[in-house]
Every structure is written in structure tokens, then in C-alpha cells.
C-alpha positions in Angstrom: 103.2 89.4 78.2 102.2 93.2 79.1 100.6 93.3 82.7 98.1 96.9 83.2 98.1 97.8 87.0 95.7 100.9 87.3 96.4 102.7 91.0 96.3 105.0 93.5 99.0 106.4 95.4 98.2 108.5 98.7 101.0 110.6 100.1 100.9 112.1 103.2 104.9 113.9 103.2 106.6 115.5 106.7 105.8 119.0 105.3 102.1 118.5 106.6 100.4 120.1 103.5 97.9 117.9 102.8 96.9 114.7 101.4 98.0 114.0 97.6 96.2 111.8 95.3 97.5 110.0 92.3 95.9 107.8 89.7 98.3 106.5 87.6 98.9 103.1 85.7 101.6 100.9 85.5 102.7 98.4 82.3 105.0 95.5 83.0 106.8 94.6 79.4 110.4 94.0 79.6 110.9 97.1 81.9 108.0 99.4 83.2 106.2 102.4 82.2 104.0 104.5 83.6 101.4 106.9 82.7 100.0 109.6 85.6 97.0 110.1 84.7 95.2 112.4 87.4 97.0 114.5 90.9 95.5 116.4 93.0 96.2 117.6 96.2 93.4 117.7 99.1 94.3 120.3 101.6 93.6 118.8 105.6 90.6 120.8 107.4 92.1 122.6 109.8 91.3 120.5 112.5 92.4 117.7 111.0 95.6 119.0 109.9 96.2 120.7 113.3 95.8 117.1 115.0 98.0 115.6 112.4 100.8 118.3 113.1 100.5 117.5 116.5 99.6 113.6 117.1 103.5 112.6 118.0 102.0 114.5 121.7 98.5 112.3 121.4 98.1 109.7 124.4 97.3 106.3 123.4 93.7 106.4 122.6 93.6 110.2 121.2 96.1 108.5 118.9 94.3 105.6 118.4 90.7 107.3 117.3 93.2 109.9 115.2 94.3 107.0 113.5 90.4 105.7 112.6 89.3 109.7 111.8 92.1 110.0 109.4 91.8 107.0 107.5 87.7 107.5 107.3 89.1 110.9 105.5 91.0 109.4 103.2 88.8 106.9 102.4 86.2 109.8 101.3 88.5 111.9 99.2 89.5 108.6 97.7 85.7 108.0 96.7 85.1 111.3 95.2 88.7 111.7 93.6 87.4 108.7 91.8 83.7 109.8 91.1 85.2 113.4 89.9 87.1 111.6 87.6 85.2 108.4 86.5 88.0 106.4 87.2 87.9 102.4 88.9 91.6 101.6 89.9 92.7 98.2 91.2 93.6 99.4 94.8 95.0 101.7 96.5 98.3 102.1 97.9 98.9 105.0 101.1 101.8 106.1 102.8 99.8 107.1 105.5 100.8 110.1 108.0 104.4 109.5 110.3 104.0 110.0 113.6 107.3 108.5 114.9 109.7 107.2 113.1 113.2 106.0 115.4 114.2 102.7 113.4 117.3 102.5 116.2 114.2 101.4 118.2 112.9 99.4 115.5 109.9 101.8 115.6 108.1 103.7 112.6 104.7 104.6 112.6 102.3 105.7 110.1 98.6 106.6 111.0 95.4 106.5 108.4 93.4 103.3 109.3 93.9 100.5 106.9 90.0 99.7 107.2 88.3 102.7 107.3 90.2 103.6 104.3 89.0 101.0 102.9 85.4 101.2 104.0 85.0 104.5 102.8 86.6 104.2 99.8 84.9 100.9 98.9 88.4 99.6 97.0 91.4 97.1 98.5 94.4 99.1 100.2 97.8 98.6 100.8 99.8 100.6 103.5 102.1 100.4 106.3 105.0 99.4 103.8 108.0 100.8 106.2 107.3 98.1 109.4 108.9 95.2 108.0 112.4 97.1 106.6 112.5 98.1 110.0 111.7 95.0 111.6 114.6 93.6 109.7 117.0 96.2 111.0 116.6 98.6 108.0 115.8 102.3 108.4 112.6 101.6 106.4 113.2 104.6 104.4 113.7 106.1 101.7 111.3 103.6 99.9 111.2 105.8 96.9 114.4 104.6 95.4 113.2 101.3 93.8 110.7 103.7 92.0 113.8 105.8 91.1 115.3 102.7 89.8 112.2 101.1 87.7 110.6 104.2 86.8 113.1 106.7 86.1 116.5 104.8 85.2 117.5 107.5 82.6 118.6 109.7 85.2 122.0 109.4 87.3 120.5 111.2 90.3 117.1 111.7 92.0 116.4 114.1 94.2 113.1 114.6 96.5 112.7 117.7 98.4 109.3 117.3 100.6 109.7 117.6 104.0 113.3 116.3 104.3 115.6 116.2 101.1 116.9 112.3 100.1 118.6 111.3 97.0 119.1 108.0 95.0 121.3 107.2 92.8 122.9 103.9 90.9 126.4 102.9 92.6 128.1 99.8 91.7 125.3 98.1 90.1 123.3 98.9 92.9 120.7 101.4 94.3 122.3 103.4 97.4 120.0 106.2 99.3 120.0 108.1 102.0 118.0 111.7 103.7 120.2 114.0 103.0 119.2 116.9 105.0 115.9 118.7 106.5 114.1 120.7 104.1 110.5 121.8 103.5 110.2 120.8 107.5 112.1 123.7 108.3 111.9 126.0 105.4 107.9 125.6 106.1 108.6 126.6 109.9 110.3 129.3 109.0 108.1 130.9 106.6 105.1 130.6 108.5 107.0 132.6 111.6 107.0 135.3 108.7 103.7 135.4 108.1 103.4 133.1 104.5 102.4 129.6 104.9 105.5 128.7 102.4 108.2 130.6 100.9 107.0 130.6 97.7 109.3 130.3 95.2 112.1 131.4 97.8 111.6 135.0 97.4 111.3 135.5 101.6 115.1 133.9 101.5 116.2 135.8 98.3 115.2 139.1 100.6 117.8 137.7 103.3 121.5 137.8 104.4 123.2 134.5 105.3 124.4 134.2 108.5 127.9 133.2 108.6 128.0 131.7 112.8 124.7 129.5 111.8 125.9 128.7 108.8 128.9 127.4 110.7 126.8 125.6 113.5 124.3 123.6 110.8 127.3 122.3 109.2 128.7 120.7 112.0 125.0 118.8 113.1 125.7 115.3 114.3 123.5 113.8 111.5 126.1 114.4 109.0 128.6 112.1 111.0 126.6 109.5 110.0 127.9 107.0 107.9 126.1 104.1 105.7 122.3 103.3 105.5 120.1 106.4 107.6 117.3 108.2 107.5 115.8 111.7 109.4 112.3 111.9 111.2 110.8 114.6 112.1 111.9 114.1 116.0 115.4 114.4 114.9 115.2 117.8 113.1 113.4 119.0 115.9 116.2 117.9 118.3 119.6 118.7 115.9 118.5 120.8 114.0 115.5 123.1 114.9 117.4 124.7 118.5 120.4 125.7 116.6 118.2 128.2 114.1 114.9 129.3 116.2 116.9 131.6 117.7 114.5 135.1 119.4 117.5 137.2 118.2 117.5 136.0 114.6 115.6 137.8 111.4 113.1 134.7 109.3 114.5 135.9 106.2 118.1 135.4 107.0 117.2 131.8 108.6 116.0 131.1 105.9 118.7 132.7 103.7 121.2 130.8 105.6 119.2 127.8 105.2 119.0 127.8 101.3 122.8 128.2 101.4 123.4 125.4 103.9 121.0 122.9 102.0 122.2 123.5 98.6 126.2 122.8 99.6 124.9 119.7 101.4 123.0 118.8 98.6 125.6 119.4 95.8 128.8 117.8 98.2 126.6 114.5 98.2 126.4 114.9 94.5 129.8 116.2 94.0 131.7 113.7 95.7 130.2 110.5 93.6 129.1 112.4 90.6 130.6 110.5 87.2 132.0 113.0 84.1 128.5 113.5 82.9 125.4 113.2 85.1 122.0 114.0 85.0 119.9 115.1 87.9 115.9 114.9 88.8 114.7 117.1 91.1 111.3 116.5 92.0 109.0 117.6 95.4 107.8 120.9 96.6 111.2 122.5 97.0 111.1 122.3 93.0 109.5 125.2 92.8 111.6 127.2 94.6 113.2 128.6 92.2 115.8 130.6 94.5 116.8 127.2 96.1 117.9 125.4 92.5 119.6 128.4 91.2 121.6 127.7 94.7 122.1 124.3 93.9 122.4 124.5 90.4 125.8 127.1 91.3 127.5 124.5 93.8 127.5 121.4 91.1 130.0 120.6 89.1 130.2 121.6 85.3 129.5 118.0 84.3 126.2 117.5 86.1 122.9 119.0 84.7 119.9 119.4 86.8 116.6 118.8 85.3 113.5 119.7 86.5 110.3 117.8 84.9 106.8 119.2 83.9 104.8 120.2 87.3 102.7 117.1 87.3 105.8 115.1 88.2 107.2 117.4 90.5 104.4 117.8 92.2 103.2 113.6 92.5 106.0 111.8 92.0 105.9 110.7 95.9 102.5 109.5 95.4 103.1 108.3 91.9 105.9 105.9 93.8 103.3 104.8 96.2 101.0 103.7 94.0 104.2 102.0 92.4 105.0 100.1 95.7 101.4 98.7 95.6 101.8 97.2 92.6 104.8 95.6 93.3 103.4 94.1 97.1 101.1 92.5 94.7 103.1 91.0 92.6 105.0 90.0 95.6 108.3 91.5 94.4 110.9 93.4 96.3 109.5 96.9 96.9 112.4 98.0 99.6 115.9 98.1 99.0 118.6 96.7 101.7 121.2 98.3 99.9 119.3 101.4 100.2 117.8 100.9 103.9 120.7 98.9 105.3 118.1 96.0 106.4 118.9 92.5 106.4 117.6 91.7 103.0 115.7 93.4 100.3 112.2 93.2 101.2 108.4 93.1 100.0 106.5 95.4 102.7 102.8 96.2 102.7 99.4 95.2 104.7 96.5 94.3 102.7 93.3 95.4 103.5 89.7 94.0 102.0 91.7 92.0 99.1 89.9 89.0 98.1 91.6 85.9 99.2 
């Protein structure tokens, strides 16, 4: 029997952009299929977005009222992405904004009220899917790898470059992940110090030099020690990463020269090291459009693994497109996080309902 889901997904990625919408919908038959139907991208007022960028510094009730504000905002682009478009989806699913995330502490937190949203959007929602992975000693991310797995099993490797770059891929009959690196977070930082709100299409790095005595001290960051199950927040880049390239003396074209190099032979040694004969990689997010980045990576693989890059729409939504995906499967009460992936106790359903009907 076919089961329809119709949803939306809300991503709110690290890189601080803005807030993306997806409608997409979701067929159960002996495997699952997806069509996206609609993505679009709202871009935070700028005091909304300068609060957002800087909420981790908030004190209790700032954060708190933050927390209301934002999810009130999302509620009302939710209303009209769905008036604009004459479309009535079964809920919605967000991913809400990361404040902290330091599952060591058994702490992640993602703002965008849960009932505002859903009082201003006038549909049931689903977020705060990370807490319980993390409550059962997971790193409550990546949770896009069981979309990875259900949605786009054709491919031997996915790769998401938002705000920090993780990969899935299938190992021994199951589904490993792990955040590879920074990424947009500091590619974003830098590009903005040079005057461009992104480096569009990597031309700013293309311009640069690589500097060989950074490109020395970023390989040797004490994240890449780690071993197993892990994950990067946005505290830890700007702790073990961010001091050891915000450097007065250094030019922003050759940080972020040196940058593209350093990502791409982290990127294509995790990739390298497990990659069968013949492998086929997605590369979806913002950083897929930097073309000077890929042609980077695309130079360090080995012979026998392709990388594919999708039509924009995926690029672009696939984060939210998952989302919308882990909504569907909270309600149907399946596993939507991945111990093998997250390290938790046990594979996991995680979620909060809001205005469902009981």
C-alpha cells in the first residue's frame, strides 16, 4: 500500500544565511520516493539575523524571547510560502537555529519556538529532533544520513557542504557519518572580511596563494584526532580552528586559498581511504557552487570515484528536503537518527510535536 506524506522542511544551517523552505512529498511503496516540489530561501532581516549570529552571547531571557521572535518568523514565512504557492502540507518539520551544541555535555540546542511556529503558521510542527540522540549519548548529528540512505541510495557517497562539511556513506551494511571539517562557517568569515558576503563561486580563493605554515597548522587541529562517532559546532571552529587563520598579518584571499586546499585533501582522504573500485559521489549544499572548491576536490580523488553534482534545486534544499523527511518518519514513529552514525546508545526516533491532534 503507497502512503503520500506532503511536507515542509525548514533549515536553518551554521552558515547563517537565512531560513530555507521546502515543500516536498514523500511516497512509501517498497522503498521511498520523493518529489521537491517548491524551495525557496527567505533571507533573515537584518536584525533578526544579527541576533541569530550572535544569540550563543544572549543571557537567559534575551535568549528565551529570541527563541519566541524567531519561531513567530518562521511561522509567517511558512504561511505565505504556502499562500504563494497554494499548497496545504501535512506539517511541518524545522531544524530550527543552533545555538550550542557540546553533546560531551549532553547539550544541543536549537531555537525557533515550537508554538509560535505553529501559531503563526496555523499547521502541526515537528522540531527539536537532535535532544534525544544526545540524551542517549549520541552526538545528535549528522541526522541527514538516514535521508542519505532512504532517499538517495544510488550513490556510494554524500557530501553536504553548509556551514560545516559531513559525509555519509554505506560501510558494512550500515550507515557511518561523521563532520568532516569546517566549511561555509569559515569560508563565509573570510569573505565577508574581504568585502563579499560569500565567495562566490570561489573566485576570491582562485585570486590567492596558499600558504604553506597555515596549511601545515590546519592539518594538525585536534579535531582530526578524533576517532569514531563526532560532530563540529560552531564553538569548536571558533576555538580550533578560527585562531589559527584570523591572523592581522595574513591576506583574505590567501586564507581562503589555503582553505580550499586544506578542505579539499581532508575531504578527498576521508573519501580516499574507504572508497571501493568504483564510487559515486553527491555533493550537495552551498559550497556546490563553488566551482573553484570541486575542481580542488575533484583533483585529490582517486581515478575510480566520480563526483556528481545534481540540478540546483537539490543542491540548494536538500538539507531542508531531509527535514521535511525526518518529519515524516517521527510520524510514523520509525527510526529517524542513526546510532551507527551518531554513536548513541540505539537508533532513535527524535522529534517534539506541536498542535498535532491527539
Amino acid at each position: 500500500m503507497t502512503a503520500t506524506y506532503p511536507m515542509i522542511g525548514l533549515m536553518s544551517g551554521t552558515s547563517g544565511d537565512g531560513l530555507d523552505i521546502v515543500f516536498a512529498t514523500f511516497e512509501s511503496n517498497k522503498g521511498w520516493t520523493f518529489e521537491l516540489v517548491y524551495g525557496e530561501t527567505i533571507p533573515f532581516p537584518s536584525d533578526l539575523g544579527n541576533d541569530l549570529s550572535l544569540c550563543h552571547l544572549f543571557n537567559g531571557e534575551d535568549l528565551a524571547l529570541l527563541d519566541i521572535r524567531f519561531g513567530q518568523w518562521m511561522g509567517k514565512q511558512v504561511a505565505d510560502f504556502c499562500d504563494r504557492n497554494g499548497i496545504k502540507p501535512l506539517a511541518v518539520a524545522s531544524h530550527g537555529h543552533t545555538v550550542f551544541h557540546q553533546p560531551d555535555k549532553h547539550l544541543t540546542l536549537q531555537i525557533g519556538n515550537g508554538w509560535a511556529l505553529h501559531t503563526f503558521c496555523h499547521l502541526p510542527v515537528i522540531n527539536d529532533f537532535r535532544s534525544l540522540d544526545v540524551q542517549l549519548g549520541g552526538q545528535g548529528a549528522p541526522l541527514v544520513p538516514i535521508g542519505d540512505k532512504l532517499l538517495f541510495p544510488s550513490y556510494d557517497y554524500c557530501l553536504n557542504l553548509g556551514g560545516i562539511a559531513n559525509i555519509s556513506m554505506e560501510r558494512d551494511n550500515q550507515r557511518i557519518a561523521f563532520d568532516v571539517c569546517p566549511f561555509n562557517l569559515l569560508f563565509n568569515y573570510f569573505a565577508k572580511k574581504a568585502g563579499k558576503p560569500y565567495d562566490d563561486g570561489g573566485n576570491l580563493a582562485r585570486s590567492g596563494s596558499v600558504i604553506p605554515h597555515l596549511l601545515d597548522d590546519l592539518s594538525h587541529a585536534s579535531y582530526y584526532t578524533l576517532k569514531g562517532a563526532k560532530s563540529l559546532g560552531r564553538e569548536d571552529v571558533e576555538k580550533g580552528f578560527l585562531p589559527l587563520v584570523d591572523l592581522p598579518e595574513l591576506n583574505h584571499r590567501d586564507i581562503l586559498a589555503t582553505l580550499s586546499e586544506h578542505f579539499a585533501t581532508i575531504i578527498a582522504t576521508s573519501i580516499n581511504e574507504t572508497s571501493p573500485k568504483k564510487a559515486l559521489l553527491l555533493a550537495t549544499g552551498g559550497g556546490a557552487f563553488n566551482t573553484f572548491f570541486l575542481e580542488k576536490l575533484a583533483s585529490k580523488l582517486d581515478g575510480g570515484t566520480t563526483l556528481s553534482v545534481p540540478e540546483e534545486t537539490i543542491i540548494a534544499y536538500k538539507e531542508g528536503l531531509v527535514f521535511a523527511f525526518l518529519g515524516v518518519l517521527r510520524l510514523r514513529n520509525e527510526v529517524n537518527s542513526l546510532a551507527s552514525v551518531s554513536g548513541a546508545s540505539r537508533d532513535n526516533c527524535g522529534g517534539t510535536l506541536y498542535g498535532f491532534e491527539i
